[in-house]
ROGUNU-674156 format. One record per atom (N, C-alpha, C): residue in three letters; x, y, z. Coordinates in steps of 0.1 Angstrom, whole numbers, padded with zeros to 4 digits, always signed. Each point is the difference from the previous one (the first is absolute). Example, Ala and Ser with C-alpha at 12.3 -4.5 7.8 and 13.67 -1.06 7.14 Angstrom:
// ROGUNU-674156
ALA+0132-0057+0078/ALA-0009+0012+0000/ALA+0009+0012+0000/SER-0004+0011-0007/SER+0009+0011+0000/SER-0008+0011+0008/
//
This chain:
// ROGUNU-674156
UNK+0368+1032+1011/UNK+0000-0009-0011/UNK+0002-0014+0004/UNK-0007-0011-0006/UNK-0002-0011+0005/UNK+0017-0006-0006/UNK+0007-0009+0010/UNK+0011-0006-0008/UNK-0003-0010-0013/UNK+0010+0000-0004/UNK-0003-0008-0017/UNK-0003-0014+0004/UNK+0007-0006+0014/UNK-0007-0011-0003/UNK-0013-0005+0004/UNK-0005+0012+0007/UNK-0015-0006-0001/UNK-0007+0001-0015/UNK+0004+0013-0007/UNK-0006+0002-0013/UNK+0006-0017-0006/UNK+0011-0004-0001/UNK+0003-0010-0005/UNK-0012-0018+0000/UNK+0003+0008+0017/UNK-0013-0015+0004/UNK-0007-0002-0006/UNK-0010+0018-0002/UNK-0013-0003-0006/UNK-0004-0003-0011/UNK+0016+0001-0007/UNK-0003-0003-0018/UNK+0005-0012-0002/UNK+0006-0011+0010/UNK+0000-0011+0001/UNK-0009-0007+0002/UNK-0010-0001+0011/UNK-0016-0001+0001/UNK-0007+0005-0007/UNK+0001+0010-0006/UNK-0010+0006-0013/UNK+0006-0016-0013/UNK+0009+0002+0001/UNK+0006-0008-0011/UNK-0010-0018+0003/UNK-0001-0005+0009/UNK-0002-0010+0002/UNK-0015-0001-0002/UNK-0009+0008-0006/UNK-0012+0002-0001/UNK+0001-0004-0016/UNK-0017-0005-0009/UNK+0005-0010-0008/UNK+0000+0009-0013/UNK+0000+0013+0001/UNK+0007+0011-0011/UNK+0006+0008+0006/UNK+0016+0003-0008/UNK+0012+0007+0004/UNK-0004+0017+0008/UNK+0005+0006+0007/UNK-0004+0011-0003/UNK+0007+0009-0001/UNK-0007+0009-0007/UNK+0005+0009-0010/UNK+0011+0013+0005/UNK+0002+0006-0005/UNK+0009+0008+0004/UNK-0012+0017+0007/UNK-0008-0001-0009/UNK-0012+0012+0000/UNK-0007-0010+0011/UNK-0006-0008+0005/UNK-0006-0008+0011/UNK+0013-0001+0011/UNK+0013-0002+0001/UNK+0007+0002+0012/UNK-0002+0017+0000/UNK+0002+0010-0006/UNK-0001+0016+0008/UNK-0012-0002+0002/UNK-0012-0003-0001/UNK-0017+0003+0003/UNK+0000-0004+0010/UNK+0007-0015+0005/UNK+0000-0010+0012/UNK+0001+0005+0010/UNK+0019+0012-0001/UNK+0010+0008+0010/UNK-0011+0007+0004/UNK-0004+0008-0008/UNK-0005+0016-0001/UNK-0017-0001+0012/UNK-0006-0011-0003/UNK-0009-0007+0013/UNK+0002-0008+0005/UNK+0009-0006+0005/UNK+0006-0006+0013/UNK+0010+0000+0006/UNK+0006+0015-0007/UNK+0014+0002+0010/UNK-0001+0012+0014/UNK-0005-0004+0015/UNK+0001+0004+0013/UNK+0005+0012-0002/UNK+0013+0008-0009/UNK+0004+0012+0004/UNK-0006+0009-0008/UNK-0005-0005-0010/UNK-0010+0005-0010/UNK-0012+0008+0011/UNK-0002-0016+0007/UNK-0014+0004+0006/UNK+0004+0011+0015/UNK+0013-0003+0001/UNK-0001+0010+0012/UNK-0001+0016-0003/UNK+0011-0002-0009/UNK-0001+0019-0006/UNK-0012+0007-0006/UNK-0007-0014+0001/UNK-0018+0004-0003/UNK-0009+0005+0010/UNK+0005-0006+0012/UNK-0006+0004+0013/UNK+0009+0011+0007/UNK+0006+0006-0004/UNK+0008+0009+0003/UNK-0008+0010-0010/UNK-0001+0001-0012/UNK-0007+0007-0006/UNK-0015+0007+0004/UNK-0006-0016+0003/UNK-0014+0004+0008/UNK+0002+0005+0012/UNK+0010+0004+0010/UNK+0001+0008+0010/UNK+0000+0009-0002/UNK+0012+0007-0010/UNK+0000+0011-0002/UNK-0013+0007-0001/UNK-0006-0005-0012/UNK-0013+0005-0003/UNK-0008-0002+0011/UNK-0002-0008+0008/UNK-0011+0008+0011/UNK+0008+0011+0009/UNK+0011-0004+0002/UNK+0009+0016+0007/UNK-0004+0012-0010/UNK+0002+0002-0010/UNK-0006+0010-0006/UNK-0011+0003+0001/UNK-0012-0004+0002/UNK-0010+0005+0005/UNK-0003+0008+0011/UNK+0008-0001+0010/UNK-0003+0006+0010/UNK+0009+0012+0005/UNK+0007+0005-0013/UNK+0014+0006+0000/UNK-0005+0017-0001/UNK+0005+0005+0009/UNK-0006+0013-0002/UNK-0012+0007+0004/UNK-0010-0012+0011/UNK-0010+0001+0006/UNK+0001+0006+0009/UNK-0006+0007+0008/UNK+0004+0007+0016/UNK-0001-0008+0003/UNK+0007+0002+0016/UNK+0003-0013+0010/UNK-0016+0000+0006/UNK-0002-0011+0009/UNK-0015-0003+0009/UNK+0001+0014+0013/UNK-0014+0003-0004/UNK-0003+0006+0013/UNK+0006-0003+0015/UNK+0005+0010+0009/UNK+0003-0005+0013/UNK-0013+0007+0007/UNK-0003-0010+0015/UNK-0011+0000+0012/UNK+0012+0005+0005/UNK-0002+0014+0009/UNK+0006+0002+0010/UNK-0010+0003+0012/UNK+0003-0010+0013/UNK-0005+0001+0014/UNK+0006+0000+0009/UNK-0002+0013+0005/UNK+0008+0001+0016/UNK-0008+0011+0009/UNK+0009-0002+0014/UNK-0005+0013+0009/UNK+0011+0003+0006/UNK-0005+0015-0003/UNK+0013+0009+0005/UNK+0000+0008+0014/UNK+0008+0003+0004/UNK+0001+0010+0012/UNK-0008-0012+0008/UNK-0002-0015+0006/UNK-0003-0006+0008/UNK+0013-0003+0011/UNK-0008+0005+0013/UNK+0007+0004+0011/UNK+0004-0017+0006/UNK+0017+0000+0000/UNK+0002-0009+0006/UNK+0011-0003+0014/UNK-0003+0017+0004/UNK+0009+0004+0014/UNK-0006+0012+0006/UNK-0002+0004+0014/UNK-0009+0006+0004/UNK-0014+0001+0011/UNK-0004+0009-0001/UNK-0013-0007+0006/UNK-0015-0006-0009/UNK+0005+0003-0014/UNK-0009-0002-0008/UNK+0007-0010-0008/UNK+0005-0007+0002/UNK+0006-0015-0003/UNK-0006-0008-0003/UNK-0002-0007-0014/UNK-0010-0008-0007/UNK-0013+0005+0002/UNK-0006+0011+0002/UNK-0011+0001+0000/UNK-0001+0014-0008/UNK-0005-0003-0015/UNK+0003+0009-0012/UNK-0011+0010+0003/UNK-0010-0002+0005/UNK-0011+0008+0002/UNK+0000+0015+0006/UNK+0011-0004+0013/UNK+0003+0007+0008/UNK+0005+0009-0008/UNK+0007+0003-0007/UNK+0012+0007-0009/UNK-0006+0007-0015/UNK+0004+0013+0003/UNK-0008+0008-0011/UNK+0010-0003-0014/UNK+0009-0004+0004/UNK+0014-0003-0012/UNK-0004-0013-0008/UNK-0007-0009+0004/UNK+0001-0010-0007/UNK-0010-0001-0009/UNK+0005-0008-0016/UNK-0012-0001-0013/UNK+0006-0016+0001/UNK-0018-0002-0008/UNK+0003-0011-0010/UNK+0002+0003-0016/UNK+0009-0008+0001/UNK+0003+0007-0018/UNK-0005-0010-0013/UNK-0009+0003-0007/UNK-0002-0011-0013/UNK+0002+0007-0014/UNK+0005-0008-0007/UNK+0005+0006-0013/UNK+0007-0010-0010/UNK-0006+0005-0011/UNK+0007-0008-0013/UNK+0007+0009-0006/UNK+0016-0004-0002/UNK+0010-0001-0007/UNK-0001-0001-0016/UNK+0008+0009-0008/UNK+0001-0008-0015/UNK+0012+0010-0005/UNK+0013-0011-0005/UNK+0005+0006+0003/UNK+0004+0000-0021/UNK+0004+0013-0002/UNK-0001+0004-0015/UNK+0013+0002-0005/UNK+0010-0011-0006/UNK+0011+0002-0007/UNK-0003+0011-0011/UNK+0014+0011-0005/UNK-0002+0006-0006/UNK-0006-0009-0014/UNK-0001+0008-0012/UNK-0002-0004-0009/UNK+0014-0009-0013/UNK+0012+0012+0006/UNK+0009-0007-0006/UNK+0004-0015-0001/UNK-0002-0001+0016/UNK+0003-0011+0003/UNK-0008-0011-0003/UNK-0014-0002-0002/UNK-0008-0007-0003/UNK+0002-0008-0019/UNK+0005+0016-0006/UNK-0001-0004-0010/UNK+0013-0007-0006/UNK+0012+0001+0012/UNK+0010-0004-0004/UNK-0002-0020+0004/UNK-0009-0002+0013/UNK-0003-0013+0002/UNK-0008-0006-0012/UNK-0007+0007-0005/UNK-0008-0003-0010/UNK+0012-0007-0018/UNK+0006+0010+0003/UNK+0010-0001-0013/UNK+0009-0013+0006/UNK+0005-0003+0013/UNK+0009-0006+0000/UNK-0003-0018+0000/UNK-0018+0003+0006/UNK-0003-0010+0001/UNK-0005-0008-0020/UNK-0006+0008-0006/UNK+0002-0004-0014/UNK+0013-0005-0006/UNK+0012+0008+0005/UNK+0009-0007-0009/UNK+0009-0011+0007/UNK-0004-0005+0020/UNK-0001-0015-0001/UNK-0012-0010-0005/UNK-0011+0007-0006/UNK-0004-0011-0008/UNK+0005-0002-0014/UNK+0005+0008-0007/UNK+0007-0001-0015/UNK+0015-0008+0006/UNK+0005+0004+0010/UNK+0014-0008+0000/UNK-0005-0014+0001/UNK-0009-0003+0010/UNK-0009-0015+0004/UNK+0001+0000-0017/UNK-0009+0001-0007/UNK+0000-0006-0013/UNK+0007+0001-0005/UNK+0011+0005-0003/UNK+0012+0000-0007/UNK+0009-0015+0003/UNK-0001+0001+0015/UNK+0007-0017+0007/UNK-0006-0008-0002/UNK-0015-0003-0005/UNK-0006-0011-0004/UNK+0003+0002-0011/UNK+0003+0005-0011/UNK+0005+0002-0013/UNK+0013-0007-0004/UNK+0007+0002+0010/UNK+0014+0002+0000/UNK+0003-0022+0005/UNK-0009-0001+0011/UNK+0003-0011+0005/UNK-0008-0009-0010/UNK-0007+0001-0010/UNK-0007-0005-0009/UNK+0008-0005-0011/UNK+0007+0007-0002/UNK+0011+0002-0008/UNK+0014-0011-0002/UNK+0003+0003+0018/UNK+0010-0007+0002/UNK-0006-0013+0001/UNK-0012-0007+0005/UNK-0002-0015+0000/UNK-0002-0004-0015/UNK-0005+0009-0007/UNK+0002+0001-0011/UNK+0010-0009-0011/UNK+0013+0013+0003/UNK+0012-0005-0006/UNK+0009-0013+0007/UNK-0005-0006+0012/UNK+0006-0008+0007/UNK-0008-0016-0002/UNK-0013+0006-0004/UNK-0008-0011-0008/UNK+0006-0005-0011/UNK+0006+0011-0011/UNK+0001-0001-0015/UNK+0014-0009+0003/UNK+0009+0006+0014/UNK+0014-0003-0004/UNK+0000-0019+0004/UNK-0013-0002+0008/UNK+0002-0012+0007/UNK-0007-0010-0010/UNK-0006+0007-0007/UNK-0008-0011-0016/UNK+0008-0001-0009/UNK+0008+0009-0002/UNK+0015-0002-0008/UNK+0008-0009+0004/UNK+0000+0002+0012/UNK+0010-0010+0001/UNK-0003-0012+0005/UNK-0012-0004-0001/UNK-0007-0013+0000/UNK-0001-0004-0017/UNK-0002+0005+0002/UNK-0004-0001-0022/UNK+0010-0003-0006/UNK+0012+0009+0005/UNK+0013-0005-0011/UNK+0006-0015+0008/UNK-0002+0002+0012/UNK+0006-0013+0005/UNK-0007-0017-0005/UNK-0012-0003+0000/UNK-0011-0002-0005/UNK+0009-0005-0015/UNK+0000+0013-0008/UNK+0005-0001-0013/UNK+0018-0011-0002/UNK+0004+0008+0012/UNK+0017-0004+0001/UNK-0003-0018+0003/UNK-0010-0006+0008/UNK+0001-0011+0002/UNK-0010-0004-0010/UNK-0010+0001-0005/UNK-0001-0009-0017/UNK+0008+0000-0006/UNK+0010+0011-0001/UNK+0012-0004-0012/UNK+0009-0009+0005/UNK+0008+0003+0011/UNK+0003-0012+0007/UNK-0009-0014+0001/UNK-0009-0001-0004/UNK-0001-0014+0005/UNK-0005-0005-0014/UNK-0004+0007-0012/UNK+0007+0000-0014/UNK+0013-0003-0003/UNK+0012+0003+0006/UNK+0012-0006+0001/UNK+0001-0006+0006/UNK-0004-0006+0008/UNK-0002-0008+0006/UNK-0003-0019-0011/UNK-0012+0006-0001/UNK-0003-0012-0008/UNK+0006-0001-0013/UNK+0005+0009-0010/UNK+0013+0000-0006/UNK+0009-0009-0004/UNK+0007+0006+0018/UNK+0014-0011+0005/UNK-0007-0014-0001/UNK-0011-0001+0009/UNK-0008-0015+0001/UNK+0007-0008-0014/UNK-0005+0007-0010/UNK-0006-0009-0015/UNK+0020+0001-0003/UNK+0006+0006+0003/UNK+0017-0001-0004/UNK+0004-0011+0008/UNK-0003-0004+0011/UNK+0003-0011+0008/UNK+0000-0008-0002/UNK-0013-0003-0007/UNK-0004-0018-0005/UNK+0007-0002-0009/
//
């Protein structure tokens, strides 16, 4: 959540613009251009592509080697000689049960509902930290016209 006095700033520079702004224009303002808004947004958008690939079998493995190659002896590096030795080629795949797949599947959906719940939630909070920082620009605002209405008051008792 952004600290109040940046929300404060911006409804001071909002303020200085040549109509007031509003209480419904400061939350619309927060709500697109508050940074933690936008991050729990891209936190959201990760999730969702992590969900995509949740539950997929893993990539094929290349497996290459040679076995029984003689490297002591009289047939020492020379594989030919040696009725023991293969080349071996082969592809790998390797198959998680099903439980398990479907539990990555479930687990990965409900970090994307939590992701949107925290953009929800952080939406929220700049939110009410907008409302609380327009209030209290507004009444203050309010506190010094009345003051400076008594102000001029006292003036006109003076003379």
């Amino acid at each position: 959540m952004p600290p109040a006095w940046i929300l404060a700033a911006l409804l001071v520079a909002g303020s200085a613009q040549a109509e007031p702004l509003t209480f419904h224009a400061a939350l619309n303002l927060a709500d697109d251009t508050a940074p933690s808004i936008a991050a729990k947004g891209k936190g959201l958008e990760s999730a969702r592509v992590a969900a995509t690939s949740a539950g997929q079998l893993p990539d094929p493995k290349l497996e290459l080697g040679i076995e029984g190659f003689p490297v002591s002896g009289p047939n020492a590096f020379h594989p030919g000689r040696s009725d023991f030795s293969d080349v071996k080629v082969g592809v790998m795949q390797d198959i998680p049960n099903g439980g398990k797949r479907r539990a990555q599947v479930d687990r990965a959906h409900a970090l994307v509902d939590t992701a949107a719940e925290e953009v929800e939630v952080e939406s929220l909070d700049v939110r009410a930290a907008t409302a609380g920082a327009w209030l209290d620009l507004y009444f203050a605002q309010r506190k010094l016209a009345g003051l400076n209405g008594l102000e001029k008051d006292i003036d006109l008792f003076k003379q």
